[in-house]
C-alpha positions in Angstrom: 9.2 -178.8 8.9 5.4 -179.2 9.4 5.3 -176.9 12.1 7.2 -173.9 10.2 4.7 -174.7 7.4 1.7 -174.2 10.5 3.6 -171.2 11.7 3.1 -169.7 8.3 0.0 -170.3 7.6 -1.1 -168.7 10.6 1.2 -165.8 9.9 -0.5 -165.7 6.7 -4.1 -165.6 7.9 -3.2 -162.9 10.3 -1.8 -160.6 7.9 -4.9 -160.8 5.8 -7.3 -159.5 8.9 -5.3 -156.8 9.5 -4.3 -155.4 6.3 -6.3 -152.1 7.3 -5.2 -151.9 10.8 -2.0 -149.9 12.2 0.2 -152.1 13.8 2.9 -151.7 16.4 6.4 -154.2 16.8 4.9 -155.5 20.0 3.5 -159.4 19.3 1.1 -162.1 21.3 0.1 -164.9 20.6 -3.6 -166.7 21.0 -4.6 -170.1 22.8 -3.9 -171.7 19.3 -0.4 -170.8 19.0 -1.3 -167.7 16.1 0.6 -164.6 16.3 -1.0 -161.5 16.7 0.0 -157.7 16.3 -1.2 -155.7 19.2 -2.7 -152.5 18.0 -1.8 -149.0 19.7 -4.3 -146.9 21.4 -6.0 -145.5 19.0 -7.3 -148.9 17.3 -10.0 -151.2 18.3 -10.0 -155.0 18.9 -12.6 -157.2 18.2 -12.7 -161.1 19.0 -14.3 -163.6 17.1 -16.6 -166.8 18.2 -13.5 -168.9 17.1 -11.4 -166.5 19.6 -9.6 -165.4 16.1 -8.7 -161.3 16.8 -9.3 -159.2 14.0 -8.3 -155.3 14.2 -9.9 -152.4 12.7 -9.3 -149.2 13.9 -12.0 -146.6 14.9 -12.7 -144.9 11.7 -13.5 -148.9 10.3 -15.5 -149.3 13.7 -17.8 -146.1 13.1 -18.4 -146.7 9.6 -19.6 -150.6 10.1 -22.0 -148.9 12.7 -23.5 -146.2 11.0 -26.7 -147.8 10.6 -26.9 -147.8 14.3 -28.4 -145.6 17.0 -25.5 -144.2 19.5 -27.0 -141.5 20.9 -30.2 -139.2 21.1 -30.6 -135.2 21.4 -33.6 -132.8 20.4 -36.2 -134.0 22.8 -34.6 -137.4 23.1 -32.6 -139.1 25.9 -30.7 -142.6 25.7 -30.3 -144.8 28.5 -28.1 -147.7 27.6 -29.7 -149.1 24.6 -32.8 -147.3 25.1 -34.0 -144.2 23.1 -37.0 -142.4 25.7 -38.9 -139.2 24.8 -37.9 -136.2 26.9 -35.1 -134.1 27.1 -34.2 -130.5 25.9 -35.2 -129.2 22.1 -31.7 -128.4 20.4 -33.5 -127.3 17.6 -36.8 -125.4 16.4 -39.2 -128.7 15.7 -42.6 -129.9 13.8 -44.9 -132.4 14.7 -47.3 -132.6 11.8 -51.0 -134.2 12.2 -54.0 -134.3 10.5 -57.5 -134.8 10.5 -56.9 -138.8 10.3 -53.5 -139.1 12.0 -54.3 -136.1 14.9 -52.1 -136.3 18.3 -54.0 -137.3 21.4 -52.6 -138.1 24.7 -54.3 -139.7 27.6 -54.3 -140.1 31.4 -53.5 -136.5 31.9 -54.6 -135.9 35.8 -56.9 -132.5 37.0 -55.7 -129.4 37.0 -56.3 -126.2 38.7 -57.3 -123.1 36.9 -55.5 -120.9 40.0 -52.0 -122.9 40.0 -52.2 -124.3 36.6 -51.3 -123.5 33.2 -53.3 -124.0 29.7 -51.5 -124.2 27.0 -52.2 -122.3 23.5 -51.3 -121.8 19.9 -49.8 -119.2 18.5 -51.7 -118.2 15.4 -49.0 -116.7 13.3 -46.5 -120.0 13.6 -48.6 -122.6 15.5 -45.8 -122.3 18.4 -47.3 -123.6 21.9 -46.8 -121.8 24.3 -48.7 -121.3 27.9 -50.7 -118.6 29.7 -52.3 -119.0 33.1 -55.9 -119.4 33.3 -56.3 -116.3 35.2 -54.4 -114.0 32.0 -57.3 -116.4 29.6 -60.1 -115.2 31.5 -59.5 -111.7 31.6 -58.1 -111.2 28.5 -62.5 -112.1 27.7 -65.0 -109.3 27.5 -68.7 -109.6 27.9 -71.3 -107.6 26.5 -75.1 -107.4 25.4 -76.5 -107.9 29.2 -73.3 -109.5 30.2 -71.5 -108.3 32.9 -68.1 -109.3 34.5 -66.6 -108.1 37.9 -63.3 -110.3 38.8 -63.8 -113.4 37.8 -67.4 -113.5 38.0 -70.4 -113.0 35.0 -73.2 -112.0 35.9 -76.7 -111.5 33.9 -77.3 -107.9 33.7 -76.3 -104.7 31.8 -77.2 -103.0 28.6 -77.9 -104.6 25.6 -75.8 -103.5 22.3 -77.9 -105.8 19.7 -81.0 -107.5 19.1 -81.5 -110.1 21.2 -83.9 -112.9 21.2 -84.7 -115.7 23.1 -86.3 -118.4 21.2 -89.2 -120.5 23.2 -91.6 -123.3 23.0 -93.8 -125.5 24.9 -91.2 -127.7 26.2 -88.7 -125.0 26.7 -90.2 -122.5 28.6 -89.1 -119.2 30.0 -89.7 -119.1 33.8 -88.5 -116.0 36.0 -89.3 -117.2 39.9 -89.7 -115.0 43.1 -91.4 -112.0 41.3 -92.6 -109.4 43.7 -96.2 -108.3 43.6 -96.9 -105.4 41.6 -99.4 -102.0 42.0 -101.7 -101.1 38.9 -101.5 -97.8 40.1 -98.0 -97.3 40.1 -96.2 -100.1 37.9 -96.0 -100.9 34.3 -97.1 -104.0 32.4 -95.1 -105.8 29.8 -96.3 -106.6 26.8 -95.2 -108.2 23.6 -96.0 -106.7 20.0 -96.7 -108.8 17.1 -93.5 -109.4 16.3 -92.0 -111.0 20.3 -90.6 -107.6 21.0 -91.5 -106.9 24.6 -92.7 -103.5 25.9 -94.2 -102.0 28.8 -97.2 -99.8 28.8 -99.1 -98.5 31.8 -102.8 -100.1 33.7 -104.3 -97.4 32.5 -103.4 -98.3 28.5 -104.2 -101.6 28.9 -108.1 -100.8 28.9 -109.2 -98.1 26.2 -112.7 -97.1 26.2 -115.1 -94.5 24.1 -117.6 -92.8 24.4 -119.6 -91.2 21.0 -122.8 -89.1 20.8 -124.9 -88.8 17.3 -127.7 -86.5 16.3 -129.5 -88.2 14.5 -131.8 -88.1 11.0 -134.6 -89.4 10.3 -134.6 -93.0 10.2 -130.8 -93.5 10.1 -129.5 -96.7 11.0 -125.6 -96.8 10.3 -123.0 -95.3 12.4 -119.8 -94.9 12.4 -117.3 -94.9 15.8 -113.8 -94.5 15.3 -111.5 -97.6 17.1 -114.7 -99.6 18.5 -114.1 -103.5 18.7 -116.3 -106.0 16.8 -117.0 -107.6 19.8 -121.0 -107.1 20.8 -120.8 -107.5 24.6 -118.1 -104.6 24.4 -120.4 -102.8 22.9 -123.7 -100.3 24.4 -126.1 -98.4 22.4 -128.8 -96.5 23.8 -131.3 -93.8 22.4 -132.1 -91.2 23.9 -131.1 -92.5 27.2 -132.5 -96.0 26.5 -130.2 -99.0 26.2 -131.2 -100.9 22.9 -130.9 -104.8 22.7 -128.2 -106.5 20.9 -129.5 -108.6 17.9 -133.0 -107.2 18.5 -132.4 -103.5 18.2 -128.9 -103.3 16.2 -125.9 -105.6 15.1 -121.9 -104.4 15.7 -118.9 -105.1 13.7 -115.3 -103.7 13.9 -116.0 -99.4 14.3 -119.9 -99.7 12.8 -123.1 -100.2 14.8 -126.0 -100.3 12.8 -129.7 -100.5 13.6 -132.1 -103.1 12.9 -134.7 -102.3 10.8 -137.6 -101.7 13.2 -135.6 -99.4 15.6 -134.2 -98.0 12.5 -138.2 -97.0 11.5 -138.7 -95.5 15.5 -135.4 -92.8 14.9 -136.9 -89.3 14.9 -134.2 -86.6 13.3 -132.2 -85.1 16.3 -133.2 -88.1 18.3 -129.6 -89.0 20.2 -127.8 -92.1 19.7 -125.1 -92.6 22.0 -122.7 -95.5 21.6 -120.1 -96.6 24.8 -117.5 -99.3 23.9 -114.6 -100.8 25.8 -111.6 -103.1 24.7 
């Protein structure tokens, strides 16, 4: 009698694991004696700590693990239970960074800009994509002095804009291996007021004049049209004579004018004759 009451106990408990499950007629029974209904094919067993068999089938299985990673796709690729980045994109994707959270990745090894790629973003949709370094570089035009033949600039060519080039006493401007140069023949550069360069000829550089007066009667001012201020640029003579600076007359900027003693000696139609150079 005890062991019928065992038997249905354990008949008992069974039933109430597998409520959910399908059973079929076929029966086992465990290393304790309890009877078991063995599910078909297309139910799951699982086995407890205690060796008790409970039985769900697979719908019961693949809700209870839902929670739970069984696969990887879009860039992804499982390997047992590890998840590893790489693999094919299934699917058009984002990554979004910012100016805190930005994406960097390190040890990258060198490349070659003749068998390499560089990779770019498209403006429109920020899709990357890749050109060759070659397509980059020629897809550049130079300009303003700038010249490019293959893959090659060169300084040279015509200028499209002002340009300047902005000096100072540490940074100079050096240009090394001139050739010597012919008064005669070649030009000299020279910059206006303003850094502009120009060129002008030998002959330009030194201006000279040469003025004659008649004069009156005791005159002592005269007038020459672009002489320098500068005395010892500056000759006067009368009537052939060279006068003394300070002693016979004082210059400024176009004006020479006698002092008053020589000034006192100036007959009318005596000639003054006044030779500059600057």
């Amino acid at each position: 009698m005890k062991k019928k009451i065992l038997f249905l106990i354990g008949v008992t408990i069974t039933l109430s694991y597998a409520v959910t499950a399908q059973k079929v007629s076929t029966k086992v029974i465990d290393n304790k004696g309890t009877i078991k209904w063995v599910l078909d094919s297309s139910t799951a067993v699982i086995t407890k700590a205690d060796s008790t068999l409970l039985f769900v089938t697979p719908t019961q299985l693949n809700d209870s693990l839902s929670g739970y990673i069984k696969g990887a796709q879009n860039g992804l690729t499982k390997t047992g239970q590890i998840v590893k980045l790489g693999g094919t994109l299934s699917e058009v994707t984002t990554i979004a960074t910012s100016g805190a959270n930005f994406l960097a990745i390190t040890g990258l090894q060198s490349g070659s800009s003749a068998t390499d790629s560089i990779m770019v973003i498209d403006p429109s949709n920020n899709q990357v994509k890749f050109i060759s370094a070659a397509s980059l570089f020629n897809a550049l035009t130079f300009s303003n002095g700038l010249t490019k033949t293959g893959n090659e600039v060169k300084l040279g060519g015509t200028l499209t804009a002002p340009t300047t080039i902005t000096t100072d006493a540490t940074n100079v401007l050096k240009i090394a291996g001139l050739e010597s140069g012919n008064l005669s023949t070649d030009s000299l550069v020279v910059a206006t007021s303003d850094g502009t360069l120009k060129r002008v000829s030998s002959e330009t550089l030194l201006q000279s004049g040469d003025q004659n007066f008649s004069a009156a009667l005791n005159q002592a001012v005269y007038n020459v049209a672009n002489m320098p201020a500068t005395v010892s640029k500056v000759w006067v003579f009368r009537n052939g004579a060279k006068l003394l600076v300070t002693t016979d007359y004082t210059a400024t900027a176009g004006t020479v004018t006698l002092t008053g003693p020589m000034a006192a000696l100036v007959e009318a139609n005596d000639v003054i004759e006044v030779q500059w150079v600057k």
